[in-house]
MARLUM-90772 format. One line per field, with one value per residue: residue in one letter; residue number from 1; x, y, z of N, C-alpha, C, O in turn. Coordinates in steps of 0.2 Angstrom, whole numbers. Layout:
code	c(A/...)
pos	c(NUM/...)
nu	c(X/...)
nv	c(Y/...)
nw	c(Z/...)
cau	c(X/...)
cav	c(Y/...)
caw	c(Z/...)
cu	c(X/...)
cv	c(Y/...)
cw	c(Z/...)
ou	c(X/...)
ov	c(Y/...)
ow	c(Z/...)
//
This chain:
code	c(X/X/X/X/X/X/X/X/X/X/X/X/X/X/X/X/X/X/X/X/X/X/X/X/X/X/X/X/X/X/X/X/X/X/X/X/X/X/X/X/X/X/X/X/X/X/X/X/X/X/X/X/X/X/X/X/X/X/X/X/X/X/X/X/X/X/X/X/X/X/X/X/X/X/X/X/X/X/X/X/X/X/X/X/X/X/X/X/X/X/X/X/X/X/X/X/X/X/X/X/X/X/X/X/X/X/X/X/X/X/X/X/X/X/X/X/X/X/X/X/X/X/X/X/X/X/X/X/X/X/X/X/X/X/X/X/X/X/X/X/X/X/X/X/X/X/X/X/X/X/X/X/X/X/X/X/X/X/X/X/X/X/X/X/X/X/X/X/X/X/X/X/X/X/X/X/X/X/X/X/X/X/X/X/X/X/X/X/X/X/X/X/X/X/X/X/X/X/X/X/X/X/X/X/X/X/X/X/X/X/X/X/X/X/X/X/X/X/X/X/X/X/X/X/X/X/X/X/X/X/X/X/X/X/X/X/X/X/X/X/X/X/X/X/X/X/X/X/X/X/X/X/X/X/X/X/X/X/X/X/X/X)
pos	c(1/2/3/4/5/6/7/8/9/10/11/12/13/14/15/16/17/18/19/20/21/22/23/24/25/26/27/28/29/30/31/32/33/34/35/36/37/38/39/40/41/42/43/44/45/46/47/48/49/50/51/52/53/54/55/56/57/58/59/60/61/62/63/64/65/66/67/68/69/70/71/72/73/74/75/76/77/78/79/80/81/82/83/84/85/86/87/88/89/90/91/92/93/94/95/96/97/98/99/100/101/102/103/104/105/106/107/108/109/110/111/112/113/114/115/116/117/118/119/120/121/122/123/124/125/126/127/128/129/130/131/132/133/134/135/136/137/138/139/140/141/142/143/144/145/146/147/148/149/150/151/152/153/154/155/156/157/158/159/160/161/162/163/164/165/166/167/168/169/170/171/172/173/174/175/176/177/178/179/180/181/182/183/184/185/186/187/188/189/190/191/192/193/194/195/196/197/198/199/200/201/202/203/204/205/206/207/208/209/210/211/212/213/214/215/216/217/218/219/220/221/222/223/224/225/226/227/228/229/230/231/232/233/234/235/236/237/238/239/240/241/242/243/244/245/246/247/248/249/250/251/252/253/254/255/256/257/258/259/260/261/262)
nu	c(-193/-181/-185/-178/-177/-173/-167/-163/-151/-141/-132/-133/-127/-134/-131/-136/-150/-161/-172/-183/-175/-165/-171/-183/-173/-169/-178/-186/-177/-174/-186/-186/-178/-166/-153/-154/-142/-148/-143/-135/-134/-140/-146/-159/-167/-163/-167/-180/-184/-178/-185/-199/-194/-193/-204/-211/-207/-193/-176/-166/-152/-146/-132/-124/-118/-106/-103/-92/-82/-69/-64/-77/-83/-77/-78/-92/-90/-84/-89/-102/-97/-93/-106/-114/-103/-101/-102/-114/-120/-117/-123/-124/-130/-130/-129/-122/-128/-124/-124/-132/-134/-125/-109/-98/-98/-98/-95/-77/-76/-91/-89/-80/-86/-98/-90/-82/-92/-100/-92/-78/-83/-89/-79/-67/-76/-80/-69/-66/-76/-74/-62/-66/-75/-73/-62/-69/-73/-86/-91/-102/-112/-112/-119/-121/-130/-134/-136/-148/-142/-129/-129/-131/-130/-130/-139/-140/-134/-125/-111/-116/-120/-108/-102/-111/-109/-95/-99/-104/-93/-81/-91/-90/-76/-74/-81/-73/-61/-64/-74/-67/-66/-80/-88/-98/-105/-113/-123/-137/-146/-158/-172/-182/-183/-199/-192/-187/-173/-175/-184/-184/-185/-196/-206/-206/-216/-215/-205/-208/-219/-216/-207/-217/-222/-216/-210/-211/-218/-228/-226/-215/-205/-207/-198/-200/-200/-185/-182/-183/-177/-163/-166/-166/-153/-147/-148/-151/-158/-150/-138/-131/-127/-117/-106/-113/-127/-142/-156/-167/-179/-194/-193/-187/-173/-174/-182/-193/-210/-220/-230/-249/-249/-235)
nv	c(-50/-60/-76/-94/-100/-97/-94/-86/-78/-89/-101/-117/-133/-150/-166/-179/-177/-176/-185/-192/-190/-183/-176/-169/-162/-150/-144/-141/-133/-124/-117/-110/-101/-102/-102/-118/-129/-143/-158/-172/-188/-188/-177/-172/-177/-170/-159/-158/-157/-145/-136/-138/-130/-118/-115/-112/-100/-103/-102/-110/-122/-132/-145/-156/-173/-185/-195/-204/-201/-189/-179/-173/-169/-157/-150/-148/-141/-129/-124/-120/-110/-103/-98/-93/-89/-94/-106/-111/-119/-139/-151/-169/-180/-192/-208/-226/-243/-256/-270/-284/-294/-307/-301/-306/-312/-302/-296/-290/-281/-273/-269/-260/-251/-248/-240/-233/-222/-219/-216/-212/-202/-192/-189/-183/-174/-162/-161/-155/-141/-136/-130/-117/-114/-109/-100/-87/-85/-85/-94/-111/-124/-142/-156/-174/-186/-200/-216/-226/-238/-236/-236/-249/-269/-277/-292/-293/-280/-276/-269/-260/-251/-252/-243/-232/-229/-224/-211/-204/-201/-195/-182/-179/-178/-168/-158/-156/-151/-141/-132/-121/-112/-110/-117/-128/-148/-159/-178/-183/-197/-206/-217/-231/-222/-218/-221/-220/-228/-237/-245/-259/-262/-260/-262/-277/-287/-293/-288/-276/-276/-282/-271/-259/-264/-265/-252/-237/-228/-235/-234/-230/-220/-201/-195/-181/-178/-181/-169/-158/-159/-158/-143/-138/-142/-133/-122/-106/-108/-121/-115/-120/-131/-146/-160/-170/-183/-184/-193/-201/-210/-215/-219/-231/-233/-233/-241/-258/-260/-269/-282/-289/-302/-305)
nw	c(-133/-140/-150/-139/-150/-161/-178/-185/-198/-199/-204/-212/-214/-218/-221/-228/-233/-239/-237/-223/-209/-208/-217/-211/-201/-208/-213/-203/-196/-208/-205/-193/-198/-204/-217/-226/-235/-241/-243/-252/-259/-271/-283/-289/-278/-267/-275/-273/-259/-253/-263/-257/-245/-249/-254/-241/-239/-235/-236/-246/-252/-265/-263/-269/-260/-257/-245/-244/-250/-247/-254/-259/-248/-243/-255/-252/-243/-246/-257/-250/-241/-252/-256/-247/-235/-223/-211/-200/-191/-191/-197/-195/-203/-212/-217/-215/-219/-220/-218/-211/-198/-186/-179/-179/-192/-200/-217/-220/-232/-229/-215/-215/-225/-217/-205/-212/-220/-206/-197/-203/-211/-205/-196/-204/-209/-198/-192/-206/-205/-191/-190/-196/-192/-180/-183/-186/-173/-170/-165/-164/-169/-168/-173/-174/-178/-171/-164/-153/-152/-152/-137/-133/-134/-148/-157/-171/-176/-173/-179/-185/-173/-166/-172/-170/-158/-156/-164/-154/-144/-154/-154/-141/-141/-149/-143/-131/-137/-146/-138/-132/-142/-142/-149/-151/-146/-151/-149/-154/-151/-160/-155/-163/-178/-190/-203/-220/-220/-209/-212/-213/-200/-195/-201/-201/-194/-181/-175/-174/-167/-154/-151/-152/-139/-128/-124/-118/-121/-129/-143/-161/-166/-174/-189/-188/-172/-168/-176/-167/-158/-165/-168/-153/-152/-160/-157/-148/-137/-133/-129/-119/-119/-123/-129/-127/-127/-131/-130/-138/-139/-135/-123/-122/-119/-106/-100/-101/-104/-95/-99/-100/-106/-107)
cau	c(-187/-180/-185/-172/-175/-173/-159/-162/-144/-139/-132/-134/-129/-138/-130/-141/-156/-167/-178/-180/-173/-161/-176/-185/-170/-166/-185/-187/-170/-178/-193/-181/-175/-158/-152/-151/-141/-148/-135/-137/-129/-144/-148/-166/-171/-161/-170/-187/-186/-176/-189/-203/-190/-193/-212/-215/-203/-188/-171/-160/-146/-143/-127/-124/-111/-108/-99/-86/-77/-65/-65/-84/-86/-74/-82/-99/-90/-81/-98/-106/-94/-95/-114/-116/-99/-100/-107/-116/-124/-116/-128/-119/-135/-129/-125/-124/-128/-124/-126/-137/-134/-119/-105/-92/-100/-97/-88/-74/-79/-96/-87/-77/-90/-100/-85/-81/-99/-104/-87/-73/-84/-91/-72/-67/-83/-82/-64/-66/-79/-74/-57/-69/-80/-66/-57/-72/-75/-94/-94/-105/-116/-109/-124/-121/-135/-129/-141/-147/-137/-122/-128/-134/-127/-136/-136/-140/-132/-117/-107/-119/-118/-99/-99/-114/-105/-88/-100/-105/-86/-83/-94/-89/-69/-76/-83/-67/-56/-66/-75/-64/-67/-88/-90/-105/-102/-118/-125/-143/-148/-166/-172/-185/-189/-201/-189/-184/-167/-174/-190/-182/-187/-205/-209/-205/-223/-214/-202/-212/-225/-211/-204/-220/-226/-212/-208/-217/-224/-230/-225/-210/-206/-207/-194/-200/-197/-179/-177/-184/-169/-157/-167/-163/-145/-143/-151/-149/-159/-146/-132/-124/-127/-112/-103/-119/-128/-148/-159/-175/-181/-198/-191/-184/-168/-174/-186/-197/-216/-221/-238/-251/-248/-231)
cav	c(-54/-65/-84/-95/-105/-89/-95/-80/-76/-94/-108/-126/-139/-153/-170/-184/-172/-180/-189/-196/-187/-177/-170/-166/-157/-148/-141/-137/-128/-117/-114/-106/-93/-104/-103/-121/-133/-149/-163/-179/-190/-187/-169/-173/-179/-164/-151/-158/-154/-138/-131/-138/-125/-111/-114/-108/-94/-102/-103/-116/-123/-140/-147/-166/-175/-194/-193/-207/-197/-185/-172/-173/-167/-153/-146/-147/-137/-124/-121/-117/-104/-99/-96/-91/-85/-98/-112/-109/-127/-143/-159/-174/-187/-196/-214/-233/-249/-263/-276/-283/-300/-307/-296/-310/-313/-297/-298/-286/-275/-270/-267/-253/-246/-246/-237/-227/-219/-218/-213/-207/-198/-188/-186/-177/-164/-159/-158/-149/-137/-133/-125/-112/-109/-105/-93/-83/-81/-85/-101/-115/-132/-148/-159/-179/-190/-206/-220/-231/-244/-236/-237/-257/-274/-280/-298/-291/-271/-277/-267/-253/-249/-250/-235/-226/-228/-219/-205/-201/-201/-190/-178/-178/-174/-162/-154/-153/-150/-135/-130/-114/-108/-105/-124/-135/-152/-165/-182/-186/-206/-209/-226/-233/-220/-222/-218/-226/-232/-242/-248/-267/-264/-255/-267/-283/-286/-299/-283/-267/-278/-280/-264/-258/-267/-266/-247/-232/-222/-237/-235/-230/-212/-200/-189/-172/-179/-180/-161/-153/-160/-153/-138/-135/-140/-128/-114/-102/-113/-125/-115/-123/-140/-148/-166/-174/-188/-183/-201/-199/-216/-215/-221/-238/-237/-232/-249/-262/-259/-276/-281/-294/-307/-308)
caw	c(-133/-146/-148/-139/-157/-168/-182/-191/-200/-197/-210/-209/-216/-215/-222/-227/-230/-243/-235/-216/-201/-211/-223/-206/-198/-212/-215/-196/-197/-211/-203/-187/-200/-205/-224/-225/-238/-244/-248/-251/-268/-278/-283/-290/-272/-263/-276/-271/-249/-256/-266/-251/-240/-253/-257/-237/-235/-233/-240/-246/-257/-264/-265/-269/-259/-256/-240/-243/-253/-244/-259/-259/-241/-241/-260/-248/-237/-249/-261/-243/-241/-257/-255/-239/-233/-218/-208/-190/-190/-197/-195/-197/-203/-216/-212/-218/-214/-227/-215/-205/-195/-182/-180/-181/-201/-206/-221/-220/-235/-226/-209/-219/-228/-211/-203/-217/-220/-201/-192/-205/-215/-198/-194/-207/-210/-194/-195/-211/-202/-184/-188/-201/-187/-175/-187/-186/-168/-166/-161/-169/-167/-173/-172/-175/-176/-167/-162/-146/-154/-148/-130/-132/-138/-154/-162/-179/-179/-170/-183/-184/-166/-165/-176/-167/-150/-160/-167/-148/-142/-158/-151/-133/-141/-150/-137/-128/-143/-150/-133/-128/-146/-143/-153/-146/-152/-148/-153/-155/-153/-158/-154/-169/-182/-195/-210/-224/-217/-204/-213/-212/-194/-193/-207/-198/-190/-176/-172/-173/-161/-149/-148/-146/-134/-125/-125/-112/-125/-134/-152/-163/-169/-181/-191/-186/-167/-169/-179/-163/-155/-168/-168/-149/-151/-165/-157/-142/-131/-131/-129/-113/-120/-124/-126/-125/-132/-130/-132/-142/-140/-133/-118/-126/-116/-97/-97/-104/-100/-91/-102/-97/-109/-106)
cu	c(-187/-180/-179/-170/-176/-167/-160/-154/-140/-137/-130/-134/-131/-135/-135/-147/-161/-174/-176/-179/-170/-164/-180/-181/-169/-170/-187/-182/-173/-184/-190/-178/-168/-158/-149/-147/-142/-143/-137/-134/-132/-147/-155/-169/-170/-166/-180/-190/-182/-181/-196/-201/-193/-201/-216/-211/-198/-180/-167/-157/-147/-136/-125/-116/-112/-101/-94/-83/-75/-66/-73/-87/-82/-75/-88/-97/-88/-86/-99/-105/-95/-102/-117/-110/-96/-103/-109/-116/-122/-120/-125/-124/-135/-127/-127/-125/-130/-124/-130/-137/-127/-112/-97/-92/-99/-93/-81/-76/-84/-94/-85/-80/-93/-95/-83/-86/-102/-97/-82/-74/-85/-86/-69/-72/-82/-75/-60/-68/-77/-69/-60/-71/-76/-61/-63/-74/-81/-95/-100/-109/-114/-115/-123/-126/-131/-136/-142/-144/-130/-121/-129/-129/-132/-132/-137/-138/-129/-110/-110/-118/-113/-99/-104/-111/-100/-91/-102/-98/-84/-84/-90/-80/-69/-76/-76/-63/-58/-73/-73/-65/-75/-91/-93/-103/-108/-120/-134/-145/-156/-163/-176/-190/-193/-197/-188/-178/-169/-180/-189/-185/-193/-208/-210/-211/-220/-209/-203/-218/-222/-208/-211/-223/-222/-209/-211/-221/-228/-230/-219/-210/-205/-202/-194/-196/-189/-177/-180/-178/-164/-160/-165/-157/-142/-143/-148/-152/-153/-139/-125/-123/-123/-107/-109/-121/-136/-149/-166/-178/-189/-200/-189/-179/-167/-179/-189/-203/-219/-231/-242/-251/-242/-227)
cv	c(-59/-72/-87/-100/-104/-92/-90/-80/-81/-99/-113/-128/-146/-161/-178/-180/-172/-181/-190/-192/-180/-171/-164/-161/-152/-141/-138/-132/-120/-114/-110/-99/-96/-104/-110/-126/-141/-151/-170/-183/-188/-179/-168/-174/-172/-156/-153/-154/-147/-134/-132/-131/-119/-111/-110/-102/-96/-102/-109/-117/-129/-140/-154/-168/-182/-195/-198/-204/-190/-176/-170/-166/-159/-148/-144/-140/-129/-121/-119/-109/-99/-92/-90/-88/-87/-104/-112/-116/-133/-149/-163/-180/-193/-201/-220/-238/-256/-269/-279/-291/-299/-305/-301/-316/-310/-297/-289/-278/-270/-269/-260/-249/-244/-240/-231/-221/-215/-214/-209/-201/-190/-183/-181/-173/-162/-157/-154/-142/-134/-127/-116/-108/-105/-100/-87/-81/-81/-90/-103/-122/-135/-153/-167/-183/-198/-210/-225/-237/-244/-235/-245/-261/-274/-287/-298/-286/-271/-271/-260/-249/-248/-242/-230/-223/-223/-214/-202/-200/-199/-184/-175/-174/-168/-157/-151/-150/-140/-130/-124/-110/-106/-112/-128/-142/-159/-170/-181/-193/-206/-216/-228/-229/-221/-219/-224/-231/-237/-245/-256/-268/-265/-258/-273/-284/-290/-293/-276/-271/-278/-274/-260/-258/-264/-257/-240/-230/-229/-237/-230/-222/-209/-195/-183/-171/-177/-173/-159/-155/-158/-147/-134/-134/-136/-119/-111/-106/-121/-122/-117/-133/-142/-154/-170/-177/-190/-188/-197/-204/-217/-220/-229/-239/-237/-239/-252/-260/-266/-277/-288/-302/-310/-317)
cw	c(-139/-146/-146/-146/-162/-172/-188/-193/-199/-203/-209/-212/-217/-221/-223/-226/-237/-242/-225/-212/-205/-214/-216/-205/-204/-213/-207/-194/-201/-206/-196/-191/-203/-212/-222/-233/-237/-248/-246/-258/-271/-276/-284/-282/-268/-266/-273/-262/-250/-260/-262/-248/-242/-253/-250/-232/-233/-237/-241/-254/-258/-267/-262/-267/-258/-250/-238/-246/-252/-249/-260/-254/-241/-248/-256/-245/-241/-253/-255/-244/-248/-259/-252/-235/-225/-216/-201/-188/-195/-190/-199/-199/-209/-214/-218/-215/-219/-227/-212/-203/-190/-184/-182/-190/-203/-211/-222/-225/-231/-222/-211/-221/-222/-207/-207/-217/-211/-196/-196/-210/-211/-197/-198/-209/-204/-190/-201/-207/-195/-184/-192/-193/-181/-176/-187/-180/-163/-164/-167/-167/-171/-170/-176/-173/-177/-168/-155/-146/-151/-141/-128/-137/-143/-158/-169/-181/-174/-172/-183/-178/-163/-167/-171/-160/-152/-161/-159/-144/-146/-154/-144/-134/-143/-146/-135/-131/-147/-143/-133/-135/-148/-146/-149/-150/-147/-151/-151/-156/-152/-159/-161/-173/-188/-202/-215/-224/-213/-204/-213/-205/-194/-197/-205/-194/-182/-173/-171/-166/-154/-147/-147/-140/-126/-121/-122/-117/-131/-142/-155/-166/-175/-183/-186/-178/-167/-171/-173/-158/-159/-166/-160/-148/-155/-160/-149/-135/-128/-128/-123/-112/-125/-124/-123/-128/-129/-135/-132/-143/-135/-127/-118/-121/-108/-96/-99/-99/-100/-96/-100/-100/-109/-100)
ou	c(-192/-177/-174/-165/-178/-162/-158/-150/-134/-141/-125/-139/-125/-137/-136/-149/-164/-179/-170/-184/-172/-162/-180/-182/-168/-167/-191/-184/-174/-185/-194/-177/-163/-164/-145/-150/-140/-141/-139/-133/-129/-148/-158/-175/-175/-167/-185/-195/-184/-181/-200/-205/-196/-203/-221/-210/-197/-181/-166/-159/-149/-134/-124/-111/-118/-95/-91/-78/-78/-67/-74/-91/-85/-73/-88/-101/-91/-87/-95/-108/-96/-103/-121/-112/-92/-107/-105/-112/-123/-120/-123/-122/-138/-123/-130/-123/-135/-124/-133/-140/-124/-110/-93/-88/-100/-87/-83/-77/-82/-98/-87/-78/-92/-99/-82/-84/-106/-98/-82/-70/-82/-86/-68/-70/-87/-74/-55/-64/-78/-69/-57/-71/-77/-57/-60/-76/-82/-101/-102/-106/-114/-116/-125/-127/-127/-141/-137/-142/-127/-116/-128/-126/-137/-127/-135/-138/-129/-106/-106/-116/-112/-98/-101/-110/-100/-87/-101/-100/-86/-79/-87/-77/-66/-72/-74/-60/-55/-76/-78/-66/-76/-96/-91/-100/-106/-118/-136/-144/-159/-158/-174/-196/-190/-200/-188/-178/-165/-183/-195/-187/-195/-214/-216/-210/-223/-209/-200/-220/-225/-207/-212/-227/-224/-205/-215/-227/-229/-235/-218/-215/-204/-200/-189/-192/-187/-172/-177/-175/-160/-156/-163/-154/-136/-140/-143/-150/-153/-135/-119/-122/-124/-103/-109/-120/-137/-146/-169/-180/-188/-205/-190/-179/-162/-180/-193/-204/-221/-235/-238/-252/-241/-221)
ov	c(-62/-75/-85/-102/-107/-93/-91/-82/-79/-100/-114/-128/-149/-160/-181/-179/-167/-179/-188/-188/-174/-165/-158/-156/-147/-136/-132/-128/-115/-108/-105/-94/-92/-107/-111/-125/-145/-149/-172/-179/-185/-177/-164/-173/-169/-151/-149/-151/-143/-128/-127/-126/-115/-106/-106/-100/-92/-104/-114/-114/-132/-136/-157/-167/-184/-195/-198/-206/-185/-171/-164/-161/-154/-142/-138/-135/-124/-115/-115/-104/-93/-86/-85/-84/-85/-106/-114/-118/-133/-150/-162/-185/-198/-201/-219/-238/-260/-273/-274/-295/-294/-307/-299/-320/-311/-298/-283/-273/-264/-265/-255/-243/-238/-235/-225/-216/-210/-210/-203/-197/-185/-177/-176/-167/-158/-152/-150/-138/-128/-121/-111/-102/-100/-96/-82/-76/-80/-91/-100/-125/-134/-152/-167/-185/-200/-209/-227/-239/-248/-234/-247/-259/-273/-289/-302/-285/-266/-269/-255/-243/-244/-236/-226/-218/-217/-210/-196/-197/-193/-182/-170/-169/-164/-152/-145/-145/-135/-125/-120/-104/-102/-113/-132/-142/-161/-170/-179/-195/-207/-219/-225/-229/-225/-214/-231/-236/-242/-248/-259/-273/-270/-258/-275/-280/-288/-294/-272/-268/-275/-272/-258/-253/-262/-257/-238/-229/-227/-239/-225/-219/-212/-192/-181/-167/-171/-170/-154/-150/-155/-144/-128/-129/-135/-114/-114/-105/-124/-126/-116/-137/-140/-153/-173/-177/-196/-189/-193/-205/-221/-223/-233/-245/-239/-241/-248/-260/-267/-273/-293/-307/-316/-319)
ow	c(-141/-141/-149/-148/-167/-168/-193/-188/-200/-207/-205/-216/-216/-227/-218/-220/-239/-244/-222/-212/-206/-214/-215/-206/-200/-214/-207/-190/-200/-205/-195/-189/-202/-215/-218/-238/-232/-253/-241/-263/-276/-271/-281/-282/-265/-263/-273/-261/-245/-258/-263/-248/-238/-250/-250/-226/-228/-243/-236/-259/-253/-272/-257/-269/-258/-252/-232/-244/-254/-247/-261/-256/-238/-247/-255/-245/-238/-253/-254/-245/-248/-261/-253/-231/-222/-220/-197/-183/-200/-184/-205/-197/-209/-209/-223/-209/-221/-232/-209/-207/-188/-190/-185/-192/-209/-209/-224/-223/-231/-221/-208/-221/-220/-206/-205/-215/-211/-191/-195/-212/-212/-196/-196/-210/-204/-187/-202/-206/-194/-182/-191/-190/-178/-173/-187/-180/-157/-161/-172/-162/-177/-164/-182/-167/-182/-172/-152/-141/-148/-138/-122/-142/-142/-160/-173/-187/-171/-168/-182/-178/-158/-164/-168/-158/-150/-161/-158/-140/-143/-152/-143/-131/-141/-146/-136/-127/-149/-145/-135/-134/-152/-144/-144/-155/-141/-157/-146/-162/-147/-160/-166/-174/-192/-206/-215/-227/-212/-199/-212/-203/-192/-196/-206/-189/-178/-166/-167/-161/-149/-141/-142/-137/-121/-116/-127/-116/-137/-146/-152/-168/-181/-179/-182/-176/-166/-168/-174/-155/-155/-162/-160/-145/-154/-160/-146/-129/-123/-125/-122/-109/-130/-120/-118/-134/-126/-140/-128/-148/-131/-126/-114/-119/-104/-90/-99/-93/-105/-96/-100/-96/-110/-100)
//
């Protein structure tokens, strides 16, 4: 019998796949057997975890997008096809976050790019992609990494959490919208991984101590975590999982673990 997380014959695109979470899903995708493309602004960073992919038997493309820009997203999509002839797998990991304080100081600009980058970029690639995958027949995984932010208030990533909550309702429309045509459509919310995007956290000694402390598995997670969760919603093991918004937070948002010095 065939692995349920065989992606032999599979193409994936993986958004925001440099570095971080992205680079992980990306390279855990290959290693499933998926031709994957790396995309990310810069082409030197994307041919670096692109030529990792190749060095252990797997394939991949780079193709540089910067996913505020509408004509960007839909060249990604079109080189793809060009390439490869379709898209099985679109991972949606690219994101921003150009603020960081109370949400009633955000300066307008940074709201929009926030918004822009984490919601309407989303919006259109998965509205570029879904109607492709639906003209084909075979159905498909749309894969948006969200965060625990979009199930919590925050008094510093007020702004960021807005948009994450909208990439999980996304999702969930998705679902409905592209459902009857075979289309999966899930989010992913890790809680604190250690990447480069959220090093202002993990770095902060006074708040990586806290959310350790505080958090069942005692301590903050790592990329690769996260891609075994794409890798299930890409694959055949997932295939009745749907409109869902799987929490990777090392139990961060079911309770605080009570410590003696408290």
């Amino acid at each position: 019998m065939p692995s349920l997380f065989d992606l032999t014959g599979k193409v994936a695109v993986v958004t925001g796949s440099s570095k971080g979470i992205g680079r992980a899903i990306a390279e855990r995708l290959a290693q499933q057997g998926a031709k994957v493309v790396v995309s990310s602004r810069k082409r030197d960073a994307c041919e670096v975890v692109a030529e990792g992919i190749r060095a252990k038997g797997g394939e991949a493309a780079v193709i540089p997008c910067h996913i505020l820009h509408k004509a960007e997203l839909q060249a990604l999509v079109d080189q793809t096809n060009a390439l490869w002839g379709k898209i099985d797998i679109l991972v949606c990991n690219a994101a921003l976050n150009p603020y960081y304080g109370p949400a009633a100081e955000c300066p307008d600009e940074a709201y929009e790019r926030t918004m822009g980058g984490n919601v309407r970029s989303n919006f259109w690639l998965t509205n570029i992609v879904a109607p492709q995958m639906a003209a084909r027949g075979e159905g498909g995984s749309i894969i948006i990494i969200s965060s625990i932010g979009g199930l919590r208030g925050s008094e510093k990533l007020g702004v960021y959490a807005i948009s994450k909550a909208a990439d999980m309702q996304m999702a969930r429309n998705l679902c409905v919208e592209w459902g009857p045509h075979k289309i999966r459509a899930n989010c992913i919310a890790p809680g604190l991984i250690r990447t480069d995007f959220a090093r202002a956290l993990w770095e902060n000694p006074v708040l990586y101590k806290k959310r350790t402390r505080e958090t069942p598995l005692q301590r903050i997670g790592e990329p690769d975590e996260i891609a075994g969760a794409a890798v299930f919603l890409a694959s055949a093991a997932g295939s009745f999982t749907t409109g869902q918004t799987i929490v990777v937070d090392g139990g961060t948002t079911s309770g605080s673990v009570a410590n003696d010095d408290d």
